[in-house]
C-alpha positions in Angstrom: 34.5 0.1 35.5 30.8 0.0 35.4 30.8 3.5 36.0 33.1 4.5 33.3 30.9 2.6 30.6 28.3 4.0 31.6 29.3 7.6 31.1 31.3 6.6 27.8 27.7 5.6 26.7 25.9 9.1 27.6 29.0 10.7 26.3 28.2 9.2 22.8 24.5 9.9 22.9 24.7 13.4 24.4 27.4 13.7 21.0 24.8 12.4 18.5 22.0 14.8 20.3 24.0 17.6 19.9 25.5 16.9 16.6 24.9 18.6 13.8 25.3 17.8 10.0 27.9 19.5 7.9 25.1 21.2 6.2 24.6 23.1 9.1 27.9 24.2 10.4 28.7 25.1 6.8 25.9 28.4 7.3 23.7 26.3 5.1 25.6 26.7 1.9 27.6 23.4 1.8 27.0 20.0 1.1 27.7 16.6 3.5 30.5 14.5 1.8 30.2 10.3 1.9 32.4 10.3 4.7 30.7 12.9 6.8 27.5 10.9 6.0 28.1 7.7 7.3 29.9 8.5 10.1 27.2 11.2 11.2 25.1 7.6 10.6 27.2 5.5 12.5 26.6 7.8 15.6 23.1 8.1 15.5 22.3 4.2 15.4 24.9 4.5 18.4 23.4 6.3 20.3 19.9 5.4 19.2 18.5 1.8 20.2 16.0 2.6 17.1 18.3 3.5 14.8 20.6 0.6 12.9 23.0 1.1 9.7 22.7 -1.5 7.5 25.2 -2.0 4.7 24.1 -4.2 1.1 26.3 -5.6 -1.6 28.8 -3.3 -3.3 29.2 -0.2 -5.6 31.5 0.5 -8.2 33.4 2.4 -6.0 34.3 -0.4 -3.8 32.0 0.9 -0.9 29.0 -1.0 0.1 25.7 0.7 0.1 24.8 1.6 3.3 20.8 1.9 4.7 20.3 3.6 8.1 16.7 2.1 9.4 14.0 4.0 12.1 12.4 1.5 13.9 9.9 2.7 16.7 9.8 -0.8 17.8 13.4 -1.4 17.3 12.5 -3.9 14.8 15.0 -4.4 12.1 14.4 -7.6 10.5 11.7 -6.7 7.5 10.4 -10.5 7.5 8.9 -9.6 10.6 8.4 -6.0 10.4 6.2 -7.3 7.4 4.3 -10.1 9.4 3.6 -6.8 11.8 1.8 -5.3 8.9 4.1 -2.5 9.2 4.8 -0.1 6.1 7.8 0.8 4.5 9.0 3.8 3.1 12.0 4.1 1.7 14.1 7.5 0.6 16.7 7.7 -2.0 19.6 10.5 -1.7 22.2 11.3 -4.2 21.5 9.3 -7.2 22.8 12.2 -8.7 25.1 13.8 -6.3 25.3 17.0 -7.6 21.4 17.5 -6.5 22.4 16.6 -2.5 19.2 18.2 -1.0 18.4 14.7 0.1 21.1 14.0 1.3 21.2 17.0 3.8 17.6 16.9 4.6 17.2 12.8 5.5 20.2 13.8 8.1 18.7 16.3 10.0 15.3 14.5 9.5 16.7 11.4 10.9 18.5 12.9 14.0 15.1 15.2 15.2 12.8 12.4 14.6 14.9 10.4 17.0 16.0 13.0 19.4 12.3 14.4 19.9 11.4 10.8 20.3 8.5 11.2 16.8 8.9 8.3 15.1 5.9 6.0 13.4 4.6 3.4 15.3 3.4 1.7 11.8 5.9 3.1 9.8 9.4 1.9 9.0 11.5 4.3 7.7 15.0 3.1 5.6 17.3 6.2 4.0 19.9 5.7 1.4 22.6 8.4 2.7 23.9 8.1 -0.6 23.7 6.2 -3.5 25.8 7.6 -6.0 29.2 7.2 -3.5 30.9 6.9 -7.0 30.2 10.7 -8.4 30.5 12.0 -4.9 34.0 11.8 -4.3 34.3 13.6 -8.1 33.7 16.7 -6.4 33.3 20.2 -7.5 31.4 23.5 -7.7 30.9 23.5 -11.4 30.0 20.5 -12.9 26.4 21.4 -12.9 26.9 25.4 -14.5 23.1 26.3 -14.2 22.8 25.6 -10.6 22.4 27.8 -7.0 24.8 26.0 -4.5 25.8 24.2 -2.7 29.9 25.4 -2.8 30.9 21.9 -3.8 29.2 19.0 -4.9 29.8 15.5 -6.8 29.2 14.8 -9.6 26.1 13.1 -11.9 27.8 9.7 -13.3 29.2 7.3 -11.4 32.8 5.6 -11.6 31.9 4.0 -14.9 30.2 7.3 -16.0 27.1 5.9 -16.0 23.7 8.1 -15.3 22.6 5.1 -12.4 18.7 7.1 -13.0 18.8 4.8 -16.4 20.4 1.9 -14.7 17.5 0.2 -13.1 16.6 -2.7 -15.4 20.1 -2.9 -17.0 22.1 -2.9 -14.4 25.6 -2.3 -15.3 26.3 -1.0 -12.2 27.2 -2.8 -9.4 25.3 0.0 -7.2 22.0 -1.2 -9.1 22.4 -4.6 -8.1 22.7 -3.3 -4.3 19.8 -1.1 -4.5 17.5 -4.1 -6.1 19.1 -6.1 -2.8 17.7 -3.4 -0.6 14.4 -2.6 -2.7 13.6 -6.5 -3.0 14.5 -7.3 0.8 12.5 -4.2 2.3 10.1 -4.1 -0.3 8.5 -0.8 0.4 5.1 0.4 -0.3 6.4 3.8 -0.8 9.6 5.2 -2.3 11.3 8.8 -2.9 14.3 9.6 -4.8 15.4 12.9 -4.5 16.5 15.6 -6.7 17.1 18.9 -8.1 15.6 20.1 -11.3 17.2 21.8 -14.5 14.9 24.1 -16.8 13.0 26.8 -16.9 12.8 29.9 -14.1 9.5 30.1 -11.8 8.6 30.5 -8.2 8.4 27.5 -6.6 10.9 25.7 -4.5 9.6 22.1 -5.2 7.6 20.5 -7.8 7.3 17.3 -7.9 7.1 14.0 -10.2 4.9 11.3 -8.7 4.8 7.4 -10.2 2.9 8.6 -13.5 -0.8 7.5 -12.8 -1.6 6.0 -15.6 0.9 3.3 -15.3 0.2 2.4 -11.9 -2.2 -0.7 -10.7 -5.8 1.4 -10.6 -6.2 0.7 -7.0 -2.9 1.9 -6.6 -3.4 5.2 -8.7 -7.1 6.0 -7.1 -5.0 6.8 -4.0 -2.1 8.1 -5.1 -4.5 10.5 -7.3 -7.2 11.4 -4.7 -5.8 11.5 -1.1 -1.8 11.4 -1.3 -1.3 13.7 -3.9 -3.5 16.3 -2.5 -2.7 16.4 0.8 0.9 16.4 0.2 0.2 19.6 -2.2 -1.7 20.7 0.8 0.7 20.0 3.5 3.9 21.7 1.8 1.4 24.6 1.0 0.8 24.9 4.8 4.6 24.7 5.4 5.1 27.6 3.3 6.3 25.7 0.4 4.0 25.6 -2.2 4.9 23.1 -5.1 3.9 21.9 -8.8 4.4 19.4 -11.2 7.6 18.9 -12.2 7.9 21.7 -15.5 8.3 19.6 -18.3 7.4 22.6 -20.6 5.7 21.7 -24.3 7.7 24.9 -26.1 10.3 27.4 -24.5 9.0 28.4 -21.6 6.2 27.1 -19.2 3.4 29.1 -20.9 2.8 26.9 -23.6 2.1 24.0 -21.4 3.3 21.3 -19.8 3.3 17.4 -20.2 3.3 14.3 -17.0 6.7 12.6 -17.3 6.5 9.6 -18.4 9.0 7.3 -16.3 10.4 3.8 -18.0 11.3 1.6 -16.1 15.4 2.6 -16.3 14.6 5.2 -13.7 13.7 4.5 -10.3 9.9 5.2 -10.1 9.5 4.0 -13.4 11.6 0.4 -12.0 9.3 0.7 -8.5 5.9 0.5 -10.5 7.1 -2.8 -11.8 7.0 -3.9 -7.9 3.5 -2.1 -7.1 5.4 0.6 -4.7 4.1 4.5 -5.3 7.5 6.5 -5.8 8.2 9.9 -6.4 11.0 12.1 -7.3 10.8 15.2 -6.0 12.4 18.2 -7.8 13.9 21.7 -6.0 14.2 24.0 -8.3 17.8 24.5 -8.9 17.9 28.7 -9.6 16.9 28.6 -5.4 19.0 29.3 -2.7 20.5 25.7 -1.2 18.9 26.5 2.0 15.2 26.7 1.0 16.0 23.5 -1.2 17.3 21.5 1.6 14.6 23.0 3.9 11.7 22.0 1.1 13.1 19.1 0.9 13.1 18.3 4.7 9.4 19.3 5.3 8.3 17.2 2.3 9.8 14.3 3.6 8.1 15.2 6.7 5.2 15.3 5.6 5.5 12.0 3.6 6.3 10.1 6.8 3.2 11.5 8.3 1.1 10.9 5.6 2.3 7.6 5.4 1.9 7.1 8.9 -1.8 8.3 8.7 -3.1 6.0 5.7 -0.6 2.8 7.1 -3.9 0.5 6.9 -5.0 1.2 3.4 -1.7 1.5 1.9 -1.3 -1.9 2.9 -4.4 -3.0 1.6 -4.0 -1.6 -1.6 -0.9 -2.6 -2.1 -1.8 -6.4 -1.4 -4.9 -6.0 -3.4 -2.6 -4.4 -6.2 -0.3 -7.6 -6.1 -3.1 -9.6 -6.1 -4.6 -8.2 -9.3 -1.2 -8.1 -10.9 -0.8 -12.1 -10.5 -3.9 -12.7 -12.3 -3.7 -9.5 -15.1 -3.9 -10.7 -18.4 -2.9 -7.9 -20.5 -0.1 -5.7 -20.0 0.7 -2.4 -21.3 4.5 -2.3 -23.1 4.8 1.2 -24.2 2.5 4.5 -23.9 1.5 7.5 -26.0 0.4 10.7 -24.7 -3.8 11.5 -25.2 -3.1 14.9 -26.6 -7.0 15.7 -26.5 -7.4 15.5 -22.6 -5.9 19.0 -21.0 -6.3 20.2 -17.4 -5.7 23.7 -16.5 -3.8 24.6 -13.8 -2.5 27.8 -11.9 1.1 28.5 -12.4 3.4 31.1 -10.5 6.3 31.9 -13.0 8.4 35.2 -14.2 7.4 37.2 -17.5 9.8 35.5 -19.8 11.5 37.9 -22.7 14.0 37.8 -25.6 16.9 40.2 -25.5 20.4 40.2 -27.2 23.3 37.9 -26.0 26.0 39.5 -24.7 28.4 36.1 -26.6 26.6 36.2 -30.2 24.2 38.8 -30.2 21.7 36.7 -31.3 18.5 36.6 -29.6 18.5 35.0 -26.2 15.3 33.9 -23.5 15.3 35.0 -20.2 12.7 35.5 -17.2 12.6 38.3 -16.0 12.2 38.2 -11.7 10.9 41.1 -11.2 7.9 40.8 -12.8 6.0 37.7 -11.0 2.6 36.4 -12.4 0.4 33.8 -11.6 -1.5 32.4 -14.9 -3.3 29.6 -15.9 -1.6 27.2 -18.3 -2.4 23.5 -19.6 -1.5 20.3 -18.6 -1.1 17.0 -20.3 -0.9 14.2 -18.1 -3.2 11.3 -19.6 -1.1 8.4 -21.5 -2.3 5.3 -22.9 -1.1 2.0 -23.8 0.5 2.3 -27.4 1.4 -1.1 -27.0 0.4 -4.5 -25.0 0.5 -8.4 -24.7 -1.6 -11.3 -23.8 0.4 -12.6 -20.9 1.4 -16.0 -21.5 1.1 -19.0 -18.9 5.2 -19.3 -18.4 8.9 -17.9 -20.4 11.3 -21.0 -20.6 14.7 -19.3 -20.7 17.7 -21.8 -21.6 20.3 -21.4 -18.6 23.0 -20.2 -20.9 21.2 -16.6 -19.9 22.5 -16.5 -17.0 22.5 -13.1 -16.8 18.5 -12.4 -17.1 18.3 -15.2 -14.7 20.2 -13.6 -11.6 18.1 -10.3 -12.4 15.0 -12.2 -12.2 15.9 -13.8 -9.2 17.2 -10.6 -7.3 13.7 -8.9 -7.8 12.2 -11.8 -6.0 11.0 -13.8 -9.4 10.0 -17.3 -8.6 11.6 -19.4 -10.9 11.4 -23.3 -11.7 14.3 -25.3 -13.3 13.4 -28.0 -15.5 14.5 -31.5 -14.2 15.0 -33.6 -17.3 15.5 -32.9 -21.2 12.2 -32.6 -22.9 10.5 -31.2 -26.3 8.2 -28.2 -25.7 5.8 -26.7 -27.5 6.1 -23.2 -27.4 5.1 -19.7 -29.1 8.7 -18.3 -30.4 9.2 -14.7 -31.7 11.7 -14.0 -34.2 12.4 -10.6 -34.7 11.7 -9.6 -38.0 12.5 -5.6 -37.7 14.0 -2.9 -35.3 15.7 0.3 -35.2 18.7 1.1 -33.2 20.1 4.2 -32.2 23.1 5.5 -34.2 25.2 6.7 -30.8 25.8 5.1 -27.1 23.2 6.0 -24.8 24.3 5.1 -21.3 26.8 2.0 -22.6 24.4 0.6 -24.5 23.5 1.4 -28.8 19.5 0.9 -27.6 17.1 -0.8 -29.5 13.1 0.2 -29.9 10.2 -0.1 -32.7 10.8 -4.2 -32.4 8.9 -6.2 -34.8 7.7 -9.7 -34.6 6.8 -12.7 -36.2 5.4 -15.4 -34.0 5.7 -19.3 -35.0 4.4 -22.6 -33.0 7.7 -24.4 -32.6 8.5 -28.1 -30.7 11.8 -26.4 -29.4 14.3 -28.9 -27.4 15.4 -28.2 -23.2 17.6 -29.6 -21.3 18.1 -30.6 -17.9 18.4 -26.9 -15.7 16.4 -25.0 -18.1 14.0 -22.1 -16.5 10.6 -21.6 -16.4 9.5 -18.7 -14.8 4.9 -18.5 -14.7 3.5 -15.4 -14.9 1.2 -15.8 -11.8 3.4 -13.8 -9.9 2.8 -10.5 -8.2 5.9 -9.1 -10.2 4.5 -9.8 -13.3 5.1 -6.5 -14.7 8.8 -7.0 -13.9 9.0 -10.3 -15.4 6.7 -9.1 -18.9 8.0 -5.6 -19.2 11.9 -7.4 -19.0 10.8 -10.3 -21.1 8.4 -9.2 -23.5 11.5 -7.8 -26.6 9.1 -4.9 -27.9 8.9 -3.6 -24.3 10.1 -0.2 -23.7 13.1 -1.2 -21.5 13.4 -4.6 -22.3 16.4 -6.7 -21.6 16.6 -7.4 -25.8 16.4 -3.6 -25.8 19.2 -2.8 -23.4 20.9 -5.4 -25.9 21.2 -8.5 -24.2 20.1 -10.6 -26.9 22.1 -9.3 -29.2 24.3 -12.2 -30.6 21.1 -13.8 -31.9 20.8 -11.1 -34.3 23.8 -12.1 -37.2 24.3 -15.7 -38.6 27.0 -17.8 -37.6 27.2 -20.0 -40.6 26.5 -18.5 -44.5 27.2 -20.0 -47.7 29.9 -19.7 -51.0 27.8 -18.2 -53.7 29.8 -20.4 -56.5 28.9 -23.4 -54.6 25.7 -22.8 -53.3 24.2 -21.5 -56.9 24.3 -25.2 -58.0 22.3 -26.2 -54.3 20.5 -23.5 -55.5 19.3 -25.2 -58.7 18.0 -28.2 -57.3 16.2 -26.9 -54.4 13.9 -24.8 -56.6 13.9 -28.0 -58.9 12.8 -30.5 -56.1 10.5 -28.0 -54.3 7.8 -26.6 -56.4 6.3 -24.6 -53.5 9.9 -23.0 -53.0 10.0 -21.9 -56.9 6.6 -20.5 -56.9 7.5 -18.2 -53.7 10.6 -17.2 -55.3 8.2 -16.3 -58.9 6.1 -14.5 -56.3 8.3 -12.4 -54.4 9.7 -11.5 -58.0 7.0 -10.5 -59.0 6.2 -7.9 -56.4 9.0 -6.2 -55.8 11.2 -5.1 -59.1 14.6 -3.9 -57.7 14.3 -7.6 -55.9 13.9 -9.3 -59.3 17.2 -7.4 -60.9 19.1 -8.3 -57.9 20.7 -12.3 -58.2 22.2 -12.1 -55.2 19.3 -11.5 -53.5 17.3 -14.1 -55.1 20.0 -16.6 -53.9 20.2 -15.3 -50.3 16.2 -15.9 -50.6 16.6 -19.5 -51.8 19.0 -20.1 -48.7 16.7 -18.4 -46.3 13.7 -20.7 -47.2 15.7 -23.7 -47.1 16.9 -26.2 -44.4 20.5 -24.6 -44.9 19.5 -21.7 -43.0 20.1 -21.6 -39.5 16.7 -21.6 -37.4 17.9 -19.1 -34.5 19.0 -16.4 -36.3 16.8 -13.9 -35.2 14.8 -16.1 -32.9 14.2 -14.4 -29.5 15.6 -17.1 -27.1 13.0 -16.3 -24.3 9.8 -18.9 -25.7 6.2 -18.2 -24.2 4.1 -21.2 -23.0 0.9 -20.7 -23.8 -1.0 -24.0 -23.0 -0.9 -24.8 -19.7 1.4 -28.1 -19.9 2.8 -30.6 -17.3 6.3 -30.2 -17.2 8.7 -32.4 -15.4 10.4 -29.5 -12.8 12.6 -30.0 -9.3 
């Protein structure tokens, strides 16, 4: 019996050694479906005592989200992979599943490093085999019409047709909430999400979008700037992959420039700054065979895992100093503007680009022309400033009817107090006083942005269970960039404040013109505003209606939360009674 369970056990490891991905027995021109994935998984940490599959939470689909984690030590608890001063990287495949280079590429990564026995002694590496599981059962080979392979693929939203690259901070997908498990329970100090891009024609395989630099912590962005960055451009250039910043052209074609991409926090490296991790979102360039973009793709993963591997100590220390600096920050950034006056050059490999007739309207069309390579020397735009920031203020108190922002705050590892008895605060309220929202659905949601305020000193009333969450926390850019309503990606943004902005209770004009009357009797200071506002602005002196919805507005009739933001900033440091 011993005997036989023995050879059942080299059976399955000589199978995982000698397995190969679908990828590869499709010739290289196909794709690895969700099934294929996790089983190919499910043998490896079989057969591999450092390799374990994880699963977190559920998707949309109905599937968990599954993790497959390299441990050289066989370590695969991340409390004490942490308290080993161990680093994390952690690598994102098919967000988007019709761009499955990742996918591939972490598969074959994931079986050599074990089977050659290569992994990172201070490196622990987790892979997503797929996060999208949704779109990649919608399978097809056309879905994405400008693109070079694979034969079938799935498809870019996910069961709900959501885009989960703008899902990060509102999470209407239940695969959001699972990734934030993972992300929050690993946290690493490096992330990559990866992808294929859609634009214009040039030579490279891979270009690349890192964390955009000027968003990052400083200590943070010193390294990613000056040692990761170029020796990652250096390493792919030795592997015969030379890359570029992702081409996010100014005009038609590259030529006329390019800008940095600036990444809110609704995509992943924009929602991984918030946490003080480096990410990146590499980008093959979709016009390229599949087989050099999963092979690119492989070899930059490589060489992140190296890399990583190489700098474990000081990406470590940064990254504590980084959360250390954050805790104590007192302003904060809340949207950014490109500096349009500070241009780099840099060398670019492209394809002489032309105009010629279309062969549908016979109007003019662009195209790039292959045959005629060049390298040139073209601009890039890649300093941004803050356009917008905030003082920090000591603590939020949210009321625990907000359930919602609650459990998000609490699933990126927020520390949050309750309030143990009813009391009277004093606290800085905003009342929104202006915004714009867009006039069609962008991703579910009818998104708000240009928020204006008005700030008042109010002696608002909690109760018993309210929460207070201080902003002495090293995720203080989650909790200010969520919080904060003119933010970028704000949760008032994203529209979950929305039922503060129309009245519950109005008035009968008939009745409330006599009310009217003696309100502006009684209250000299009321009639002299109402003179005033006359006064200064004519079509609002023609307008009765007006003038009595002013009256109301100014009076004790009028409901004091409409349009109050029901997140309050404390900005004195008080004593309050907490559990």
């Amino acid at each position: 019996m011993r005997k036989f369970f023995v050879l059942c056990l080299l059976s399955m490891r000589l199978k995982a050694i000698a397995q190969k991905t679908p990828f590869e027995l499709s010739g290289k021109t196909g794709t690895t479906t969700y099934t294929e994935a996790i089983s190919y998984y499910e043998n490896l940490a079989e057969a591999y005592p450092q390799a374990k599959l994880l699963t977190y939470g559920q998707t949309d689909f109905g599937k968990p989200l599954h993790v497959l984690v390299l441990s050289h030590d066989q370590v695969f608890d991340p409390v004490k992979i942490r308290q080993q001063n161990k680093r994390v990287l952690l690598i994102n495949n098919g967000i988007h599943p019709g761009e499955p280079e990742g996918i591939d590429a972490s598969m074959m990564l994931a079986r050599d490093l074990l089977k050659a026995g290569k992994l990172p002694k201070d490196v622990v590496i987790c892979i997503i085999p797929l996060y999208n599981i949704d779109g990649s059962f919608n399978r097809s080979g056309t879905s994405r019409a400008n693109q070079n392979g694979p034969v079938a693929y799935g498809f870019r939203g996910n069961s709900k047709n959501l885009d989960l690259n703008r899902d990060f901070i509102k999470t209407d997908s239940k695969n959001s909430a699972a990734f934030q498990q993972i992300f929050n329970t690993w946290q690493p100090e490096i992330f990559v999400d990866t992808h294929t891009s859609n634009g214009a024609d040039y030579q490279y395989v891979m270009t690349l979008i890192p964390t955009q630099k000027d968003k990052l912590n400083p200590i943070l962005a010193g390294y990613l700037t000056k040692t990761l960055l170029p020796d990652l451009y250096a390493a792919m250039e030795k592997a015969g992959y030379p890359m570029i910043p992702y081409v996010n052209s100014i005009g038609e074609t590259p030529e006329s420039g390019i800008t940095g991409f600036i990444d809110p926090p609704r995509y992943s490296t924009g929602y991984t700054t918030l946490h003080n991790t480096i990410g990146f979102m590499p980008e093959t360039h979709m016009l390229k065979s599949y087989d050099l973009r999963v092979d690119a793709t492989y070899k930059l993963l490589d060489s992140y895992i190296r890399l990583v591997e190489r700098d474990a100590k000081v990406i470590g220390e940064n990254k504590h100093k980084a959360d250390e600096a954050i805790a104590v920050q007192k302003e904060f950034p809340l949207e950014w503007k490109l500096n349009k006056a500070e241009v780099n050059d840099l060398t670019f490999k492209g394809f002489e680009a032309g105009q010629k007739a279309s062969t549908v309207s016979g109007a003019d069309r662009l195209y790039y022309d292959r045959s005629k390579p060049y390298t040139k020397t073209i601009k890039e735009w890649n300093k941004f400033e803050p356009a917008v920031s905030v003082q920090k203020p000591v603590a939020y108190i949210i009321p625990k009817a907000w359930d919602r922002v609650i459990a998000l705050l609490k699933l990126n590892n927020v520390k949050i107090s309750e309030l143990k008895t009813d009391q009277k605060i004093k606290v800085e309220s905003y009342y929104i006083s202006d915004f714009k929202t867009a006039n069609r659905p962008y991703e579910g949601h009818y998104l708000h942005s240009a928020v204006k305020l008005n700030t008042v000193e109010q002696n608002l009333q909690y109760y018993a269970g309210d929460f207070v969450v201080y902003t002495n926390q090293p995720v203080n850019r989650y909790i200010i960039e969520t919080l904060e309503p003119q933010a970028t990606d704000s949760y008032f943004n994203w529209n979950f404040f929305d039922s503060i902005l129309d009245m519950k209770e109005h008035y009968s004009a008939y009745v409330f013109e006599d009310t009217a009357t003696g309100l502006l009797k009684n209250n000299p200071e009321l009639k002299s505003k109402l003179e005033a506002k006359k006064s200064s602005d004519a079509e609002f002196a023609k307008n009765g209606a007006a003038q009595l919805d002013f009256v109301y507005k100014n009076s004790d009739y009028y409901e004091k939360t409409h349009n109050r933001y029901p997140v309050a900033r404390l900005v004195t440091d008080v004593k309050l009674d907490l559990k």
